[in-house]
VOKEDREN-322031 format. One record per residue (C-alpha): residue number from 0; x, y, z. Coordinates in steps of 0.001 Angstrom, whole numbers. Example, Ala and Ser with C-alpha at 12.3 -4.5 7.8 and 13.67 -1.06 7.14 Angstrom:
BEGIN
ATOM pos       u       v       w
ATOM   0   12300   -4500    7800
ATOM   1   13670   -1060    7140
END
This chain:
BEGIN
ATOM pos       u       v       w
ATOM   0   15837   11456  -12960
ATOM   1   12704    9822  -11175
ATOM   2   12872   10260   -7425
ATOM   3   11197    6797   -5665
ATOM   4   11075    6930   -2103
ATOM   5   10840    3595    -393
ATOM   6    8412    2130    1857
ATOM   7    9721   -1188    3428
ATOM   8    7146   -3787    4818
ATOM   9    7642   -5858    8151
ATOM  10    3933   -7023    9347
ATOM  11    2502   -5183    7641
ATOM  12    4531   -1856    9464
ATOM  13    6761     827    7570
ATOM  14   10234    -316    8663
ATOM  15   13760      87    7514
ATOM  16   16564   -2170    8244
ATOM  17   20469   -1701    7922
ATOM  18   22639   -3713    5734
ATOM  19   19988   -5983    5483
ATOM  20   20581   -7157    8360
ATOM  21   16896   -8418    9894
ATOM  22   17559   -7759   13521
ATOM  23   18010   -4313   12719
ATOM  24   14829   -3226   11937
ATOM  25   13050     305   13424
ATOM  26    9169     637   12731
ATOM  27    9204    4359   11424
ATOM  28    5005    4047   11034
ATOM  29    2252    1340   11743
ATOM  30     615    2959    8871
ATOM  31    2360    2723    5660
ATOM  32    -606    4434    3843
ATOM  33    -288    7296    5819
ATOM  34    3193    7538    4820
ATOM  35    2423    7076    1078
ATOM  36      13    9634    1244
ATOM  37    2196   11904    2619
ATOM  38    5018   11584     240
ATOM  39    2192   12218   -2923
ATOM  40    1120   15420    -599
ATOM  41    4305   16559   -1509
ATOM  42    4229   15948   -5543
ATOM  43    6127   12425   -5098
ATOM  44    4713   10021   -8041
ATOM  45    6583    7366   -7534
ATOM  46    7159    4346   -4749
ATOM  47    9389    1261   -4011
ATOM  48    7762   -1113   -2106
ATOM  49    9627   -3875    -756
ATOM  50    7881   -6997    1157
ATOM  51   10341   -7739    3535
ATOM  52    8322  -10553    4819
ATOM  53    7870  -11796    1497
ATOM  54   11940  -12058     737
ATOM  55   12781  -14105    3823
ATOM  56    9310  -16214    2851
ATOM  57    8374  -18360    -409
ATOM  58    5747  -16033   -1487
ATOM  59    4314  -12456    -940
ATOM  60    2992  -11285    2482
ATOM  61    2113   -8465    2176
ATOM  62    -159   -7641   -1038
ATOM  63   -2860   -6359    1216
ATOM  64    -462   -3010    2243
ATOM  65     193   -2877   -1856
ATOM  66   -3868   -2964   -2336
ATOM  67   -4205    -198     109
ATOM  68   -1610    2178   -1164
ATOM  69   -2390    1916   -4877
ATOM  70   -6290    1880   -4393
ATOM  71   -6069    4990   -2393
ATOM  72   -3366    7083   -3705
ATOM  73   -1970    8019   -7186
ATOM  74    1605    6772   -6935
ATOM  75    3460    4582   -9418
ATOM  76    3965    1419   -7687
ATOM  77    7501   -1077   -8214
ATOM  78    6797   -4070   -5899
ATOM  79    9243   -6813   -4495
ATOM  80    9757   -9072   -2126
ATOM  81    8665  -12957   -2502
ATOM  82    7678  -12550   -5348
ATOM  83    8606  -16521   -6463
ATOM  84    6115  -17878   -8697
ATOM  85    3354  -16839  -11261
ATOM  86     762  -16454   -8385
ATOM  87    2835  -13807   -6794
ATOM  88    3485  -11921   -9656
ATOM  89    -440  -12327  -10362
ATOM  90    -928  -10544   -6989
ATOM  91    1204   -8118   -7279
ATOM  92    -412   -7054  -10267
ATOM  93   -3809   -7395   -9608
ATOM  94   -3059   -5609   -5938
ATOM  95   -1988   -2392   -8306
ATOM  96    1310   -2636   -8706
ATOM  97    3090   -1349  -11761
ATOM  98    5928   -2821  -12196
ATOM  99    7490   -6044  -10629
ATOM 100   10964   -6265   -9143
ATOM 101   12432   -9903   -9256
ATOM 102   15966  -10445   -7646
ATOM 103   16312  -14026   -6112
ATOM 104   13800  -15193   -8841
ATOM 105   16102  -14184  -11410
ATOM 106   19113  -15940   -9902
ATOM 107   17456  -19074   -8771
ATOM 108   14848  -19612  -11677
ATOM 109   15697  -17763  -14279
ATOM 110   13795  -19173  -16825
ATOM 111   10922  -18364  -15083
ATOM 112   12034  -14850  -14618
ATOM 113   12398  -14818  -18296
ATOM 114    9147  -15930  -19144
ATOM 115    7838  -13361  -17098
ATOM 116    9686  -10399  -18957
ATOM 117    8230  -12085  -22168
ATOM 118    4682  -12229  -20897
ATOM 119    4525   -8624  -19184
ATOM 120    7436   -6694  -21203
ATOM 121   10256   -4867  -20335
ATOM 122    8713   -2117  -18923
ATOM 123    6914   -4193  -15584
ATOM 124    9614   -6342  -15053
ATOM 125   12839   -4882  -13390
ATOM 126   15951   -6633  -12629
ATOM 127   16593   -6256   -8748
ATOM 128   20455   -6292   -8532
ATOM 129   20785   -6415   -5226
ATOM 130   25265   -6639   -4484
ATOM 131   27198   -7526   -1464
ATOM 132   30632   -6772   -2308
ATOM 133   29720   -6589   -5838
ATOM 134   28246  -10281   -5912
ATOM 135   24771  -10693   -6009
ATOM 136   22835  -11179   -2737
ATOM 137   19250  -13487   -2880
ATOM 138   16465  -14360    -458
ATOM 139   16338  -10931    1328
ATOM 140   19805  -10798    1209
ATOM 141   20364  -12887    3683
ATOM 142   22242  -15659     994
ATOM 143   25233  -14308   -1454
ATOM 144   25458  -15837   -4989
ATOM 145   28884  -16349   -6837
ATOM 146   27966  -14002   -9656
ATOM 147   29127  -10450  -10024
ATOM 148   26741   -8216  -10087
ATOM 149   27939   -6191  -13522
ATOM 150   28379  -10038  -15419
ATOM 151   24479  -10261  -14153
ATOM 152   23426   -7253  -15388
ATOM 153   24991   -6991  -18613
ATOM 154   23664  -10804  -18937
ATOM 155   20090   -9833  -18686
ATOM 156   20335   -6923  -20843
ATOM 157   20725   -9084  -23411
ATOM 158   18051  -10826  -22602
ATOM 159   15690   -7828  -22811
ATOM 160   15803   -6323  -19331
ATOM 161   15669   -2124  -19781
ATOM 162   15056   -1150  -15862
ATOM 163   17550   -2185  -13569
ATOM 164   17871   -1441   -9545
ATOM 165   20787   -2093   -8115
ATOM 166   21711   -1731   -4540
ATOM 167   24875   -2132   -2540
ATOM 168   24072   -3532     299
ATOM 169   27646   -2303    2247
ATOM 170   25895    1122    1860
ATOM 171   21886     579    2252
ATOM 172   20943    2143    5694
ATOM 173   24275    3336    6359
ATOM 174   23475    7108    5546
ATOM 175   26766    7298    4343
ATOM 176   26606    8072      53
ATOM 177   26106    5758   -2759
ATOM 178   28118    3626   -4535
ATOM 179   28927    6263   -7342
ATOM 180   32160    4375   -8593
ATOM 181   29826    1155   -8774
ATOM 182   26741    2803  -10740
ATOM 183   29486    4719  -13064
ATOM 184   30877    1173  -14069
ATOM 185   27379    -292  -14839
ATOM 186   26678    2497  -16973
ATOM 187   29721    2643  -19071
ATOM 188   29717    -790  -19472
ATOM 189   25803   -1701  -20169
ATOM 190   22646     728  -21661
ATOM 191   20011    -552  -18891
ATOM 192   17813    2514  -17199
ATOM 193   19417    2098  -13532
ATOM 194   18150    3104  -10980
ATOM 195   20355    3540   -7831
ATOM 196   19451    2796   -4707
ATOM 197   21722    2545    -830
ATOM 198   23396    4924     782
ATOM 199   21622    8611    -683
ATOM 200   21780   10957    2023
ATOM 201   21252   14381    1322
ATOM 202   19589   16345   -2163
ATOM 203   23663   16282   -3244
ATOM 204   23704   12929   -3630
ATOM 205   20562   12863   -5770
ATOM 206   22069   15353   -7767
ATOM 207   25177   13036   -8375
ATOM 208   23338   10253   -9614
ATOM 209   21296   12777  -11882
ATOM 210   24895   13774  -13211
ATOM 211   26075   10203  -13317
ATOM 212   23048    8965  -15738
ATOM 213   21278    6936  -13231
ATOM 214   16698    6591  -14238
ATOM 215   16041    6698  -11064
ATOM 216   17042    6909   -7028
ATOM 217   15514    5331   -4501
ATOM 218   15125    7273   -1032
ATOM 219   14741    5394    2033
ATOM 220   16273    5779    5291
ATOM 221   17179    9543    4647
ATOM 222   13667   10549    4088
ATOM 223   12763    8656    7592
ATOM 224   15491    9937    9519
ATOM 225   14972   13515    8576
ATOM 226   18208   13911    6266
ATOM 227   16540   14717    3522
ATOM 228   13283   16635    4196
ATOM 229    9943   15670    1882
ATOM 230   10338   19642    1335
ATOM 231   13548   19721    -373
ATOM 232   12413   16675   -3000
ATOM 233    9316   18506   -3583
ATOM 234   11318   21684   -4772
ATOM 235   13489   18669   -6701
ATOM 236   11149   17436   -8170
ATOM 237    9542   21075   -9477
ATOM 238   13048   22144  -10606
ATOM 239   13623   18726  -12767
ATOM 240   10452   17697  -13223
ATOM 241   11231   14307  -11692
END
């Protein structure tokens, strides 16, 4: 299972927020290259980076912090976060990032999602699934749809969608576990590569999403508040080669 820590972007600052809730937010680091760099110090490939400007805005805000970090480090870039038309998704690509995560996008236009997973294939584009008591949240979640999130999911995977993130909001920032019961259900009930993200606290929980089948697990607030040390993913990482 890939380990993806996650670098949220307000003003171009590392932040993290709880809930989603906007009003929340606590700058960890002005420098969010100097964070990046430190998680690849410590054998980390991968990254989530989420334009938190961008999902409140009509269009991405941030691209220049995505330049930066995948011009001058190694790391495996997914991007989101007003990402609303074909120009964003242009920048986002041409800025270095290698995948694309559309959420609101996919609610709100999804034929345009769709032509997007037919232009760039199903291994840039990922479904964000992004749940507030299991119905699907839009426009940096600050707007809840009336579709449940495993109806979305299993919609889209027959549609040709293979990488899936899905968060539960109830538990993102809340350094309290992930929604295990949630990411078991998706699993049994669709073949998508998910990758988990909310709520992991400590390597244990990592462990349990290995165990449960997730891709992937994002790693946000944890890392930031010292929960879960960059030491501890590193020997992770070595021991599963994730």
């Amino acid at each position: 299972m890939r380990i993806i820590p996650a670098i949220d972007i307000i003003e171009g600052k590392c932040v993290r927020l709880t809930k989603g809730d906007y009003s929340t937010q606590k700058v960890y680091n002005e420098n969010p290259l100097e964070v990046a760099k430190e998680f690849e110090e410590n054998g980390i490939r991968y990254l989530h980076l989420v334009d938190l400007d961008g999902a409140k805005s009509n269009s991405i805000v941030n691209h220049r912090v995505l330049n930066e970090i995948a011009s001058k480090t190694s790391l495996v870039i997914d991007f989101g976060g007003g990402i609303k038309s074909d120009k964003d998704i242009e920048i986002a690509f041409e800025n270095g990032a290698s995948q694309v995560t559309g959420g609101s996008i996919a609610v709100h236009n999804p034929d345009l999602f769709l032509k997007w997973l037919s232009t760039y294939g199903n291994k840039k584009i990922i479904l964000g699934a992004d749940s507030n008591n299991r119905m699907i949240a839009t426009n940096g979640w600050q707007e809840t749809s009336g579709e449940n999130v495993i109806d979305f999911i299993n919609d889209y995977e027959k549609k040709g969608i293979k990488y899936v993130i899905c968060t539960d909001i109830s538990k993102d920032g809340m350094l309290q576990g992930p929604s295990s019961d949630l990411y078991k259900e998706i699993l049994t009930k669709s073949d998508i590569n998910l990758i988990a993200s909310g709520g992991v606290t400590s390597i244990d929980d990592i462990k349990q999403m290995q165990q449960i089948g997730c891709e992937g697990a994002i790693v946000g607030k944890a890392i930031y508040e010292g929960k879960i040390s960059l030491d501890e993913l590193k020997t992770y990482i070595i021991e599963y080669g994730a």
